[in-house]
C-alpha angles and dihedrals in degrees: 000000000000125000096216113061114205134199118244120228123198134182127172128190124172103179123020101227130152087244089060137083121241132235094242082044089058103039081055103058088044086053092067090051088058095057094216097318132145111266137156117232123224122186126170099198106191095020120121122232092237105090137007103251091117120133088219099049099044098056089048079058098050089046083051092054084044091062085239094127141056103173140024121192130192138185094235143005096248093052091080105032138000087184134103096199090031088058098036091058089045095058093049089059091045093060094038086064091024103237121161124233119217131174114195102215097039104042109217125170107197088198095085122057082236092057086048092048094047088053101056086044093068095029083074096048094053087055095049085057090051095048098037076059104047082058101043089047077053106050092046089049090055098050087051089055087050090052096048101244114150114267100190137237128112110000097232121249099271106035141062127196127259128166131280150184114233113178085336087308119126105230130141123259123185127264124202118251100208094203085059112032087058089066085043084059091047090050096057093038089053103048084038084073109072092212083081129070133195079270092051097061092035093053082048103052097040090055096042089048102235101156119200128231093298091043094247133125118283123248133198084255094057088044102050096049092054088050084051099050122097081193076095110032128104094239110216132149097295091052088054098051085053094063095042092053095049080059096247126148116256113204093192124064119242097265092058085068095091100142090255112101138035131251125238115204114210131191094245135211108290110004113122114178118112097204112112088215100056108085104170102129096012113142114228112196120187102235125223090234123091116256102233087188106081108242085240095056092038099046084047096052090039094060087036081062085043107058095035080063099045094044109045082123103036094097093080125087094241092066134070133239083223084078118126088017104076121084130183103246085211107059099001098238125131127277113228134196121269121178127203145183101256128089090277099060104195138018143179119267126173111271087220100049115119090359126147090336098302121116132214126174098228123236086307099256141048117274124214111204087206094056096037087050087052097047089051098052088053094055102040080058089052094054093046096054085042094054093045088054101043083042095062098042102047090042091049085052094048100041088066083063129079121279089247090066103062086043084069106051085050090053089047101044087095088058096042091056081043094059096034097056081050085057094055100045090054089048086053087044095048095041087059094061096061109090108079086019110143115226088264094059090038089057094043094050088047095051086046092042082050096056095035091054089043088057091036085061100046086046088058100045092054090046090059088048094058098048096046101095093045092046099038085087095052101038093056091053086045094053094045085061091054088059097059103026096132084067090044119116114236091257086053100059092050094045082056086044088044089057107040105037124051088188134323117214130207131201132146103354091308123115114207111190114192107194138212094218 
């Protein structure tokens, strides 16, 4: 024990702003509570109140268990804690080495239970504040994010920042670099075209010389994570569709996907996997900078990523080349493999059921991989023999027109998607009113579900029309696989998969397939 007792001043600041007290400010005011004693001054400048890792704090703690202190005084309460449990085990230790506790604008004397009281009182309120401020720092973070503003952190390979004017607000927005932006479109290329692997780019780049942004040499990690990245892409409707289908949430509507910007992808509210590939509640914001990766090259390179994710494991017998394609109708969430011991070997479960606490019924039935596998092949067989039908008859009606007007429908296909994915979102819209509907309003959403559905068709249609001579390649080569799939190799099946469905949903005994073509 030491003969001489000091007092203990503490001052705390986290932001220096003009609205804000400073930490000399502060010592001064605990000065006048020690009348001219000797005391030891501890200040954390930089250090949040909402926990107790502070330099500053924590040697005033270790003087106190010294016995080197009797009394430590504070400007205000929320200088030396903002924590209920933080202040309660404080002042434990306060009253173990029995020191005594003084503010100096708020005058409480910890000797009596009123002054205790007092002090947990407004303990709780100072945590309230920091709390009621850590949401409010939030909320305005995440309206930022909507509008597009830049939100920091590394400036992506290919771009560099220059100011910029967002709803009359100075903020930052990303400018190409072309000497690097022309390794960013090797790279895609590269990686589009499924000879190559992650290796494969890296072992170019690193014998050719093309550093990345530290100068150093590239790795499959780094890669990966640019291939993975909207931040590049020419953002048009299918683009669009990809996300929507992964279940993020799209901040722009559908006519804004023009292939013009690029896309930023944000966290979210309330979203809470880790996993990069899982994009449900993910916010997608259109950016205000220009996609240099066309949305083709980058959308090809994106599910590439993701099925190389999804299906680490699918080479092996047990699993299905329905993988990554599956989806529960009722959360959205992937369905995954399970095998058992029974005749039927494996079968689909929702990916989300029973996870981290939260429950999901499944798609409502079970789900045999082997029969699942069976029926899609059918179908896929079905669509094919469909597209070829409705190809040659629509074709045979436009080549007796002129050239120019093929060369429109090509021009308006973007619009077309644009307006077709419009269409489906009002039939979604419509279809949700209907519990509770009286008959009116039921006669009024079937008339409108009737004439969505009717432009929907003829939209289709159209599409089809306009992809027909850039598919025809491709589709003769995919049905040929569907000849002979019991000789195709597992990587096959899914490539074929991969083509022809965008993502097929389950839910209550009902399959639901949505196409690509």
């Amino acid at each position: 024990m030491y003969d001489v007792l000091y007092d203990a001043l503490y001052a705390r600041q986290s932001i220096e702003k003009k609205d804000s007290i400073s930490v000399e400010s502060q010592l001064e005011y605990c000065r006048y509570e020690t009348h001219g004693e000797a005391c030891i001054e501890y200040t954390d400048k930089g250090f949040s109140g909402k926990d107790t890792n502070r330099p500053g704090f924590e040697t005033m703690m270790n003087d106190i268990r010294a016995g080197k202190i009797k009394r430590v005084i504070v400007y205000k309460l929320d200088r030396i804690s903002r924590s209920i449990l933080d202040f309660a085990n404080m002042m434990e230790i306060f009253q173990k080495y029995h020191v005594e506790f003084v503010s100096s604008t708020e005058k409480f004397d910890t000797s009596t239970p009123i002054g205790r009281a007092m002090l947990n009182i407004c303990i709780v309120f100072a945590q309230l504040e920091r709390e009621t401020i850590q949401k409010r720092v939030t909320d305005a973070y995440y309206a930022r994010c909507k509008r597009g503003f830049y939100m920091g952190g590394r400036i992506p390979y290919g771009y560099r920042l220059t100011n910029t004017v967002i709803d009359n607000v100075r903020t930052s927005m990303y400018e190409e670099v072309p000497e690097e932006s022309e390794q960013l479109k090797l790279i895609y290329s590269m990686y589009a075209d499924t000879d190559n692997s992650l290796g494969d780019i890296v072992q170019y780049l690193n014998e050719h010389q093309i550093k990345n942004l530290r100068g150093t040499n590239w790795n499959t990690a780094r890669i990966s994570e640019m291939l993975r990245n909207p931040v590049y892409v020419q953002a048009d409707i299918d683009v669009y569709q990809f996300f929507q289908s992964q279940g993020a949430n799209i901040c722009n509507p559908a006519s804004d996907f023009t292939g013009c910007n690029a896309c930023y992808l944000y966290k979210g509210m309330i979203s809470a996997s880790r996993k990069q590939s899982d994009l449900s509640d993910k916010e997608i914001v259109l950016a205000p900078h220009k996609g240099v990766i066309p949305s083709k090259t980058w959308l090809a390179c994106r599910i590439r990523c993701l099925n190389n994710r999804q299906s680490t494991k699918t080479c092996k017998p047990k699993n299905s080349w329905l993988v990554g394609k599956v989806k529960c109708g009722n959360c959205g969430y992937a369905l995954t493999i399970r095998k058992a011991k029974t005749k039927w070997g494996r079968y689909f479960v929702c990916s989300r059921s029973g996870s981290r606490g939260v429950s999901c019924t499944g798609a409502g039935c079970t789900v045999y991989a082997d029969v699942l596998e069976e029926y899609m092949l059918g179908a896929i067989k079905d669509r094919l023999s469909e597209f070829s039908a409705l190809k040659e008859s629509l074709l045979s009606c436009i080549t007796g027109t002129q050239g120019k007007g093929m060369q429109a429908f090509l021009q308006k296909n973007m619009t077309k998607k644009i307006r077709l994915t419009q269409i489906e979102e009002e039939i979604e819209e419509l279809l949700s009113k209907v519990s509770g509907a009286s008959s009116v309003l039921m006669k009024y959403i079937d008339e409108k579900v009737s004439e969505l559905d009717a432009e929907r068709k003829v939209l289709q249609e159209e599409i089809v029309t306009a992809n027909a001579t850039d598919t025809e390649g491709g589709l003769k080569q995919i049905t040929n696989h569907v000849k002979t799939w019991e000789t195709l190799s597992f990587e096959d099946r899914q490539a074929v998969v991969d083509t022809l469905i965008k993502v097929i949903r389950i839910a209550d005994g009902n399959v639901e397939i949505t196409w690509n073509i």
